[in-house]
KEKE-3310 file (N, C-alpha, C; in steps of 0.2 Angstrom, whole numbers, plus 5000, padded with zeros to 4 digits):
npx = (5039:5036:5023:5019:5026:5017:5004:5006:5007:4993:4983:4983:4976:4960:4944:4936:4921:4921:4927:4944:4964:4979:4993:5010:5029:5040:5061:5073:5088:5098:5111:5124:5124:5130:5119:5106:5088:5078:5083:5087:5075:5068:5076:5074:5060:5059:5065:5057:5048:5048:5041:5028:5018:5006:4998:4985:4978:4967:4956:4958:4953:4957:4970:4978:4980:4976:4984:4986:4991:4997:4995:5004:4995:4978:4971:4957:4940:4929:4920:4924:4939:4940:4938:4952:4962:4970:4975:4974:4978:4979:4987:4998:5002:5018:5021:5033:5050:5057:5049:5043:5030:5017:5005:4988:4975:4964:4948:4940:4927:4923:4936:4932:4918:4924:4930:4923:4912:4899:4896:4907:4923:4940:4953:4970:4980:4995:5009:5021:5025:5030:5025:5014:5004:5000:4994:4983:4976:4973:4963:4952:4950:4943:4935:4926:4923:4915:4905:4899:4896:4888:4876:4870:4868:4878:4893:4911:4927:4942:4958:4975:4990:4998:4996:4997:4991:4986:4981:4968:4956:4958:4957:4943:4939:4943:4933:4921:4922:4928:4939:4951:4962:4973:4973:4973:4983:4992:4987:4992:5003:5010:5023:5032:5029:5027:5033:5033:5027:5013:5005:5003:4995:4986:4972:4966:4964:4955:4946:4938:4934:4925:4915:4912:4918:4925:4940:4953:4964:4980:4993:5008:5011:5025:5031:5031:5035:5048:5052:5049:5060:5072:5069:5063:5046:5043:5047:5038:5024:5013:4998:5000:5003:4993:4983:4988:4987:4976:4972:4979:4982:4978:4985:4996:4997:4993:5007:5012:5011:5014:5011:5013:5026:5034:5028:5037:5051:5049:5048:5049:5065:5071:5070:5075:5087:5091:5090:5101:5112:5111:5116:5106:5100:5105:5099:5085:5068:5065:5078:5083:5100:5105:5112:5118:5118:5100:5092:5085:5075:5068:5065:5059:5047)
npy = (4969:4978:4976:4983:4997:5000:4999:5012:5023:5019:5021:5037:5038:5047:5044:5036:5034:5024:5006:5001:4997:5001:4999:4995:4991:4986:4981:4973:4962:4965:4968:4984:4992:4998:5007:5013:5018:5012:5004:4993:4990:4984:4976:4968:4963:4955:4945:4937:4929:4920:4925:4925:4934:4946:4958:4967:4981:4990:5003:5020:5019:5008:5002:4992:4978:4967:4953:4946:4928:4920:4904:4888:4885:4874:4857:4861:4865:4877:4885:4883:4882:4896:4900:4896:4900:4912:4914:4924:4936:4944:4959:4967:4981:4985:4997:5002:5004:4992:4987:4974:4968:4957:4943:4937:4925:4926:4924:4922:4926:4935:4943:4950:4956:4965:4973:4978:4990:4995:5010:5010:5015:5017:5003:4997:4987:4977:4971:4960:4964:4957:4945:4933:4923:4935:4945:4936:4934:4947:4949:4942:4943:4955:4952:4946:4958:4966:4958:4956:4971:4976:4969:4978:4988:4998:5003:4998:5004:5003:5007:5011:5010:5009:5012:5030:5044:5054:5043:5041:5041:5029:5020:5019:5019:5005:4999:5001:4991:4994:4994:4980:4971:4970:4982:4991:4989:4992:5006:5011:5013:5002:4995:5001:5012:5005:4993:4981:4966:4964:4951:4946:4953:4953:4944:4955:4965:4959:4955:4966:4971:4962:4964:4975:4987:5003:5008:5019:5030:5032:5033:5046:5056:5054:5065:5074:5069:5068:5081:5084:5076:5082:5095:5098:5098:5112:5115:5111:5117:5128:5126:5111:5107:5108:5100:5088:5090:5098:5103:5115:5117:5111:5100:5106:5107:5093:5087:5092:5086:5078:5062:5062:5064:5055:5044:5046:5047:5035:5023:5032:5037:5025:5018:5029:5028:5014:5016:5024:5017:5006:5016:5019:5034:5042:5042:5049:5043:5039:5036:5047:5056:5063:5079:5079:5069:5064:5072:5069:5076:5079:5065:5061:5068)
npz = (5067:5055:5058:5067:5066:5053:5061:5067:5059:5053:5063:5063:5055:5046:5048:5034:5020:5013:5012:5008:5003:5004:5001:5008:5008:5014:5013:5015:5022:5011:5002:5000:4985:4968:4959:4950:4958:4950:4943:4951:4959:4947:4947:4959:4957:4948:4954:4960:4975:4990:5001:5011:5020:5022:5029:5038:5043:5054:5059:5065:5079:5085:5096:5091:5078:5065:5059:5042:5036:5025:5022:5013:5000:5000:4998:4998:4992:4985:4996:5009:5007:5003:5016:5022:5017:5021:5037:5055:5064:5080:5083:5095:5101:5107:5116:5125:5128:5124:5112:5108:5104:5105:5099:5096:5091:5078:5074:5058:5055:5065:5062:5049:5054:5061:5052:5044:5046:5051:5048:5040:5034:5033:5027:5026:5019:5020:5009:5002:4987:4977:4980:4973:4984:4994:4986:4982:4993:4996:4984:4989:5001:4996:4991:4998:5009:5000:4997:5008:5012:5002:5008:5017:5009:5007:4999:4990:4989:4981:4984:4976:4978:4966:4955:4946:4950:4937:4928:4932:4923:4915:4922:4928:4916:4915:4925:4921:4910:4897:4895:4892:4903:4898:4890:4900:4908:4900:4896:4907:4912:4916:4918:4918:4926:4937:4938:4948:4946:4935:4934:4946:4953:4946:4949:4957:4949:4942:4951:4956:4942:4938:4951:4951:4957:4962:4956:4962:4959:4968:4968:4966:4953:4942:4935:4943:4955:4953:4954:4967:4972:4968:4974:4983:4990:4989:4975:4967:4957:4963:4957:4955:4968:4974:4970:4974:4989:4993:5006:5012:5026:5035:5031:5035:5048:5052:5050:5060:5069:5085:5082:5069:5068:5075:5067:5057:5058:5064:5054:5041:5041:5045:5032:5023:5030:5024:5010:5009:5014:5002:4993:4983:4982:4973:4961:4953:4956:4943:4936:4932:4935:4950:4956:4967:4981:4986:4999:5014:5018:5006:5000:5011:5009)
capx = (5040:5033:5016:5020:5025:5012:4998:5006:5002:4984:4981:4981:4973:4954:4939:4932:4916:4922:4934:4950:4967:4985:5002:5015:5033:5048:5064:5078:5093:5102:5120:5127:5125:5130:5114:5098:5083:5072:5085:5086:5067:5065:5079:5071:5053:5060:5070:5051:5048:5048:5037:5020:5013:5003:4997:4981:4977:4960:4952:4961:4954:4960:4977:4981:4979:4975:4986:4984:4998:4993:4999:5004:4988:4975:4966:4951:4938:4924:4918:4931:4945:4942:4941:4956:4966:4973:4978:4972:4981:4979:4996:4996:5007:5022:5025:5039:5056:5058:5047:5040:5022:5012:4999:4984:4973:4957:4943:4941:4920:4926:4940:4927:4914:4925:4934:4917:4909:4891:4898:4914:4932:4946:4957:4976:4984:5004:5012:5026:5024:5031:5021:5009:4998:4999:4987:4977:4972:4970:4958:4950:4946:4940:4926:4922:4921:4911:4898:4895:4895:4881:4870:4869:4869:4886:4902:4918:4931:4950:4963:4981:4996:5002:4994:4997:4984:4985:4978:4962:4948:4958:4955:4938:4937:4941:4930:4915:4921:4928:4946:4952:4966:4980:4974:4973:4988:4998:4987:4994:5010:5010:5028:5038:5031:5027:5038:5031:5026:5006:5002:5004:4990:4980:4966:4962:4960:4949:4940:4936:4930:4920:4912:4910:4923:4929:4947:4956:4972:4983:5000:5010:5014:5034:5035:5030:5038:5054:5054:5050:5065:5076:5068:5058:5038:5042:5048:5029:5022:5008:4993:5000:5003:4985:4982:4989:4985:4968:4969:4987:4981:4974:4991:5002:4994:4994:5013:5018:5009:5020:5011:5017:5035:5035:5030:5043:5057:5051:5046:5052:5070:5073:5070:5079:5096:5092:5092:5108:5114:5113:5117:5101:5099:5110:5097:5076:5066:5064:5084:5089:5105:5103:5119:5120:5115:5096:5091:5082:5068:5066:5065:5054:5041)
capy = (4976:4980:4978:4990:5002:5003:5002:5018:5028:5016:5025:5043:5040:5048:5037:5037:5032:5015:5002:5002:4996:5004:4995:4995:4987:4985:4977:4972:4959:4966:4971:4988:4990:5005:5007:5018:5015:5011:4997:4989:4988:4982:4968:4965:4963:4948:4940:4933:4929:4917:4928:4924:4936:4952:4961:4972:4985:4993:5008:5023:5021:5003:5002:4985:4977:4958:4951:4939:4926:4917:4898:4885:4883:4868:4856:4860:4870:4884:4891:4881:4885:4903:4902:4893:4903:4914:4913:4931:4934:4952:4961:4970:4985:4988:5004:5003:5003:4985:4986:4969:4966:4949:4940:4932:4923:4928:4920:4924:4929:4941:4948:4952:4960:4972:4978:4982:4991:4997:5019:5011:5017:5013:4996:4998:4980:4977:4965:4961:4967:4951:4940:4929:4922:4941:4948:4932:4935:4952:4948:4935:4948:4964:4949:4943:4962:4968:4953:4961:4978:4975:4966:4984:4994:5000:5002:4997:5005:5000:5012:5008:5013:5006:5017:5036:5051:5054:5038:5038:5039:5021:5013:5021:5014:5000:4996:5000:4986:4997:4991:4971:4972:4969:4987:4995:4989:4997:5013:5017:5012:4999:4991:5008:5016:5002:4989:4977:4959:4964:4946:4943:4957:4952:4942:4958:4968:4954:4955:4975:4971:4959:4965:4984:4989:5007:5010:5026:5029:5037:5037:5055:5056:5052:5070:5077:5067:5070:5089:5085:5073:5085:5100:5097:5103:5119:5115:5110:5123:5130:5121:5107:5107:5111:5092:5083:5093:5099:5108:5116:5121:5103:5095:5106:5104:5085:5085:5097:5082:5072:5057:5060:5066:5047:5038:5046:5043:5027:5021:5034:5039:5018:5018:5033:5024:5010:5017:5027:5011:5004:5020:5020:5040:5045:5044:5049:5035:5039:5036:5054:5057:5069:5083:5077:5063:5065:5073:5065:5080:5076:5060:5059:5070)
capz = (5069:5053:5058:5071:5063:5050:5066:5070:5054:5053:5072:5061:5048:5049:5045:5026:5022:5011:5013:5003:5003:5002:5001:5012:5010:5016:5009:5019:5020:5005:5002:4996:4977:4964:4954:4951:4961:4944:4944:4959:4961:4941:4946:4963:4955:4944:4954:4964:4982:4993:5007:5012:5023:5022:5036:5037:5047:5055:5064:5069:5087:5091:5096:5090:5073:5064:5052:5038:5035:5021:5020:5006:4997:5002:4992:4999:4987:4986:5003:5012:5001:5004:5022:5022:5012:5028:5045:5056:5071:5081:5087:5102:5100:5113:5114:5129:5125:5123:5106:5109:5103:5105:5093:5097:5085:5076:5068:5053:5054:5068:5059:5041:5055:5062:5048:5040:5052:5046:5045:5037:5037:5027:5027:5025:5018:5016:5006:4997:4980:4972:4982:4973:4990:4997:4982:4981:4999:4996:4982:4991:5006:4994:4991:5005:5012:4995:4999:5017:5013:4999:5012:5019:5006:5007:4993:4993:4984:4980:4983:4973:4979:4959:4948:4946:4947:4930:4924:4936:4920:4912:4930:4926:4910:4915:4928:4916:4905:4892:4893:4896:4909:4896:4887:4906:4911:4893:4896:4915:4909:4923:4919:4916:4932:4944:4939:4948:4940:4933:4934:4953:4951:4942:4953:4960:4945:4939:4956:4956:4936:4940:4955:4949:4962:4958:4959:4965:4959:4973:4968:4963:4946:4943:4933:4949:4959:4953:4955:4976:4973:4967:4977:4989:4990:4987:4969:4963:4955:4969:4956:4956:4974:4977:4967:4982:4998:4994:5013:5015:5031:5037:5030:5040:5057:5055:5050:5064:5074:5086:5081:5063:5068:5077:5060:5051:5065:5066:5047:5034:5045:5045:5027:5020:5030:5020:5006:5007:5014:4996:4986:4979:4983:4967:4955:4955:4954:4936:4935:4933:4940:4954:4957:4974:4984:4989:5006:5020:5018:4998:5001:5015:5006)
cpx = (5037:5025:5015:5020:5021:5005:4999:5004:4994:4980:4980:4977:4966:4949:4935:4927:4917:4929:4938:4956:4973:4991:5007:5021:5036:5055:5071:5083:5097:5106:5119:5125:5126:5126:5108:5093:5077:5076:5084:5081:5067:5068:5076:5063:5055:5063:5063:5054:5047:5042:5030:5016:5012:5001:4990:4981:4969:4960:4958:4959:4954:4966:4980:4975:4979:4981:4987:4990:4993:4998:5000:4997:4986:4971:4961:4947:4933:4923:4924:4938:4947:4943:4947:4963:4972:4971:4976:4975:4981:4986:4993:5000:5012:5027:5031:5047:5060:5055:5045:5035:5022:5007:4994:4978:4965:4952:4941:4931:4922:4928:4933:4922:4917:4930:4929:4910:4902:4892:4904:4919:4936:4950:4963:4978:4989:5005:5017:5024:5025:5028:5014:5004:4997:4992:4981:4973:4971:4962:4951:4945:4944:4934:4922:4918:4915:4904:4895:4893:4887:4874:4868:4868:4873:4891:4907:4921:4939:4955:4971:4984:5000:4999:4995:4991:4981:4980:4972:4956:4951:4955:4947:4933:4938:4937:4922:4917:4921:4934:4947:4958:4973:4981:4976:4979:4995:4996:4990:5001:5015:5019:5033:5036:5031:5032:5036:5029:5019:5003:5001:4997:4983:4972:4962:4961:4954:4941:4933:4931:4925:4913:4908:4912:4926:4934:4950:4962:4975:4992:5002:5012:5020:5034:5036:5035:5045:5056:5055:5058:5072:5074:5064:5051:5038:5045:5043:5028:5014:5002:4993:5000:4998:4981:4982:4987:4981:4967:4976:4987:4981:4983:4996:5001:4994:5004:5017:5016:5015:5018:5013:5024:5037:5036:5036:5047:5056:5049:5050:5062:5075:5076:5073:5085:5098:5095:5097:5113:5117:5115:5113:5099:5103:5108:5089:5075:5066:5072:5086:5093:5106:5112:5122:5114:5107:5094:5086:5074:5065:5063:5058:5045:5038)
cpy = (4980:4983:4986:4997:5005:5004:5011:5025:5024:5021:5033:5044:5041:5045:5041:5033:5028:5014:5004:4999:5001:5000:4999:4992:4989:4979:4976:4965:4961:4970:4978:4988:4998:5003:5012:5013:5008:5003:4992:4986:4984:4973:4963:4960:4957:4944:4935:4933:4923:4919:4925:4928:4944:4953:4967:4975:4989:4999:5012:5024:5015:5005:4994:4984:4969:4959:4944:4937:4921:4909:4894:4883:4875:4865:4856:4865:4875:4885:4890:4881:4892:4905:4897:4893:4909:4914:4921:4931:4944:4953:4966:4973:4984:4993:5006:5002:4996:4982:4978:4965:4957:4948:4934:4930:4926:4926:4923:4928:4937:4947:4953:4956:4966:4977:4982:4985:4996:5006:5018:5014:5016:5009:4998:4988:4982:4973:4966:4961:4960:4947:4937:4928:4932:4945:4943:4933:4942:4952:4946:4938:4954:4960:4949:4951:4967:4963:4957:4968:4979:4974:4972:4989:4998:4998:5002:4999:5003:5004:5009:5012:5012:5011:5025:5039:5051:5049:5036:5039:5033:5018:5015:5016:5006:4996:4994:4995:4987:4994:4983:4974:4972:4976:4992:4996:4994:5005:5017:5016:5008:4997:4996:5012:5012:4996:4982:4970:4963:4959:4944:4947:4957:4950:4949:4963:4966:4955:4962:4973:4969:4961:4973:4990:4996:5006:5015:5025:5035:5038:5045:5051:5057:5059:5073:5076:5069:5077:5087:5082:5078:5094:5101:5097:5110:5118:5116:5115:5123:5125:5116:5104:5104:5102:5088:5085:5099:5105:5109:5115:5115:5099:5099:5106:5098:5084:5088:5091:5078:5065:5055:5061:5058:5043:5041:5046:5037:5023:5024:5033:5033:5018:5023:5031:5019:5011:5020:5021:5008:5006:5021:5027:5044:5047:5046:5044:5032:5037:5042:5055:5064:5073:5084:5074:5067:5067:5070:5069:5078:5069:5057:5063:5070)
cpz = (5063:5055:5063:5071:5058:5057:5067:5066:5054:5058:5068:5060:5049:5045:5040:5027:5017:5016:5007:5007:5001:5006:5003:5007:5012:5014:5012:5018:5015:5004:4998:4989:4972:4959:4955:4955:4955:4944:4946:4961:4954:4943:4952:4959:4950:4947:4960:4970:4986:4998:5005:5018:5021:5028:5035:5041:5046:5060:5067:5076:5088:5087:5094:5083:5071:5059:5048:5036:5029:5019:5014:5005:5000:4997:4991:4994:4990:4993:5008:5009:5004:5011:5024:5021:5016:5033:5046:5062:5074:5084:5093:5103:5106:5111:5121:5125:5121:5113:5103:5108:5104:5101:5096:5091:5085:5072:5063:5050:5059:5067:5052:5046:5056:5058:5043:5044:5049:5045:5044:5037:5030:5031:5023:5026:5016:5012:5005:4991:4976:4975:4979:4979:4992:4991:4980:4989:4999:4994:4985:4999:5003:4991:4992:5006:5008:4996:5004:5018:5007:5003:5015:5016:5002:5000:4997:4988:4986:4979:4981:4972:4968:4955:4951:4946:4941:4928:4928:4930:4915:4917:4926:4920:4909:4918:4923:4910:4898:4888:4894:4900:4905:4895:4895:4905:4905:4895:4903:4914:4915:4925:4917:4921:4939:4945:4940:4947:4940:4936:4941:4956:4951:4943:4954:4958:4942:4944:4954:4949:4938:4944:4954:4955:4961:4961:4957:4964:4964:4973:4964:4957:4945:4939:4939:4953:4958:4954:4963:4978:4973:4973:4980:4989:4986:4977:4962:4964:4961:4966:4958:4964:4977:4974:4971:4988:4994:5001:5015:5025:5037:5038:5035:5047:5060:5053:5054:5069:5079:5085:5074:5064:5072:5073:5057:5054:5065:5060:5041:5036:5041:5035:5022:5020:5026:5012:5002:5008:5007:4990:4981:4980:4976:4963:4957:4954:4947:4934:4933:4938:4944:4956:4963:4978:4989:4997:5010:5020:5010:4998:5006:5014:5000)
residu = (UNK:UNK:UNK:UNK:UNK:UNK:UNK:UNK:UNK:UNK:UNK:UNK:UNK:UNK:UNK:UNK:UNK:UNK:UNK:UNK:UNK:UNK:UNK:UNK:UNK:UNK:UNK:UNK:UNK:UNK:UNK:UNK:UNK:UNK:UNK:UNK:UNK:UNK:UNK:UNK:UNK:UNK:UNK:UNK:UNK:UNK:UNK:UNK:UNK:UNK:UNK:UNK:UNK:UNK:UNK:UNK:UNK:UNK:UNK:UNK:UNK:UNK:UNK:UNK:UNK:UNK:UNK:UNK:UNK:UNK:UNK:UNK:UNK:UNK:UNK:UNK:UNK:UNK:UNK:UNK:UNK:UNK:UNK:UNK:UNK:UNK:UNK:UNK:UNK:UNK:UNK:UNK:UNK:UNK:UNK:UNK:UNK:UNK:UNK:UNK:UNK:UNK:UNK:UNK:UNK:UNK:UNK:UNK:UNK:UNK:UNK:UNK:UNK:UNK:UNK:UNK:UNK:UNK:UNK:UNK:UNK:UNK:UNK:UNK:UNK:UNK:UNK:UNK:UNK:UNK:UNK:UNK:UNK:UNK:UNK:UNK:UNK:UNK:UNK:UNK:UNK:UNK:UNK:UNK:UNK:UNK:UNK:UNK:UNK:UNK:UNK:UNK:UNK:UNK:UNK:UNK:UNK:UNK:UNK:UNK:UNK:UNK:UNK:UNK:UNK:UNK:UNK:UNK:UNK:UNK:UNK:UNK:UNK:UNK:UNK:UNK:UNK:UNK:UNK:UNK:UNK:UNK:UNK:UNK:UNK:UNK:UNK:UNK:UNK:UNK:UNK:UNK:UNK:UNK:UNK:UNK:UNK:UNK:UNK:UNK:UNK:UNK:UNK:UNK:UNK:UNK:UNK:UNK:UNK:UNK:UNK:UNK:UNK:UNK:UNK:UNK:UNK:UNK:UNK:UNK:UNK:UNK:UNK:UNK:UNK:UNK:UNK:UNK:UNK:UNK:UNK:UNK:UNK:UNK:UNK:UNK:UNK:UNK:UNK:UNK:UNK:UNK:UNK:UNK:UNK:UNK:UNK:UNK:UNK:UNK:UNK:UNK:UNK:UNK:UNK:UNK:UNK:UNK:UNK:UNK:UNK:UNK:UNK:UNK:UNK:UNK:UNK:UNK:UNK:UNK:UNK:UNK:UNK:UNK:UNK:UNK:UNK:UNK:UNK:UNK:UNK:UNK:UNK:UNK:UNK:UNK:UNK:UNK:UNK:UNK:UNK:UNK:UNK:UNK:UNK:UNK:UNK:UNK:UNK:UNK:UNK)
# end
């Protein structure tokens, strides 16, 4: 049902002229607990993963999507290794009340033709954030689709949900082979804003270096964020505003959309009950203690 619901924001989004990436997750099974968010995420992020699958998503005008499941490693090596490395299978939305989809499998030349289509787009990957195999198959595909995109001429850039705005001339810096990945990672201040494990990471910052991949930082910046947290949009001073939505005009015509007021009924809504569910609405991310429990409008923008 994830993937579902991420097809349905993919199905919006309008077509760019690279490839790229942006993280998903979702975190479920887990009990009530009195604690800050910063917490809860810091204690998750250590306590590792079990999961193994990622899930991509393509083309806002097909209605169905592939996803990568990524198996226990093989001992097979180079070319065979890599294609080796995930499993692809399409979903086939159902959008009747039933909420039902089906999966069929996909070859893995297939999959890499059509998600790198020669007037390009952008590529939407999920994971679990603590999952090892899920960032190694990321890696493993912003390769593959930078080998293919070359043959044509074409760039691929790397969009990450894990870094802030603020720090996009380190990424910069580091892609021109300024920084090594330990200093990157101290200058965005990776482990005091993302939490995350680095190291789980790591392959695909090495890749991007390596290959001369830029990367786009697209998270808000937590000073920021905290003011929406505590006060909606309107709290951000109009500049800063004008930093994230570039086109008031654009953004308010797609948010009055019924195919946005869907996602967020059907993905943010789920996700805000959760996390009053667990009491995590009491502090900002940042752990500042808010003067009453976070709203569903703050929250969801």
């Amino acid at each position: 049902s994830t993937t579902v619901r991420e097809q349905i924001f993919a199905n919006m989004v309008k077509e760019f002229k690279i490839s790229g990436f942006f993280c998903l997750a979702v975190v479920s099974g887990l009990q009530p607990l009195q604690s800050d968010r910063r917490s809860f995420l810091t204690a998750i992020a250590g306590a590792g993963s079990a999961a193994t699958t990622a899930s991509a998503l393509w083309s806002p005008k097909a209605f169905a999507s592939e996803v990568l499941t990524t198996p226990t490693p093989t001992t097979e090596t180079n070319a065979n290794a890599s294609n080796n490395m995930f499993q692809i299978y399409k979903v086939i939305p159902d959008a009747s009340a039933a909420l039902n989809p089906s999966v069929q499998t996909v070859a893995t030349d297939s999959f890499l033709e059509r998600i790198s289509p020669s007037q390009g787009g952008a590529l939407w990957l999920g994971e679990h954030h603590n999952s090892q195999k899920d960032h190694s198959a990321q890696a493993t595909l912003l390769r593959q689709l930078h080998a293919q995109r070359k043959e044509i001429g074409s760039k691929v850039a790397v969009g990450l949900e894990q870094v802030q705005v603020e720090f996009q001339p380190v990424l910069d810096e580091f892609i021109a082979g300024k920084l090594t990945s330990d200093q990157m990672r101290f200058l965005v201040q990776w482990d005091r804003r993302w939490v995350w494990p680095f190291e789980n990471y790591q392959e695909i910052f090495d890749t991007a270096q390596e290959l001369g991949i830029p990367l786009v930082a697209l998270n808000v910046n937590s000073e920021d964020l905290v003011q929406v947290e505590r006060g909606g949009l309107p709290a951000l001073p109009r500049n800063t505003l004008l930093n994230y939505i570039t086109d008031p005009q654009g953004f308010a015509q797609f948010s009055n959309s019924n195919q946005f007021r869907t996602y967020v009924d059907y993905v943010i809504r789920p996700s805000y009950d959760l996390h009053l569910e667990l009491g995590l609405l009491k502090n900002t991310m940042s752990g500042e203690k808010l003067d009453q429990q976070m709203s569903f409008r703050n929250f969801y923008r």
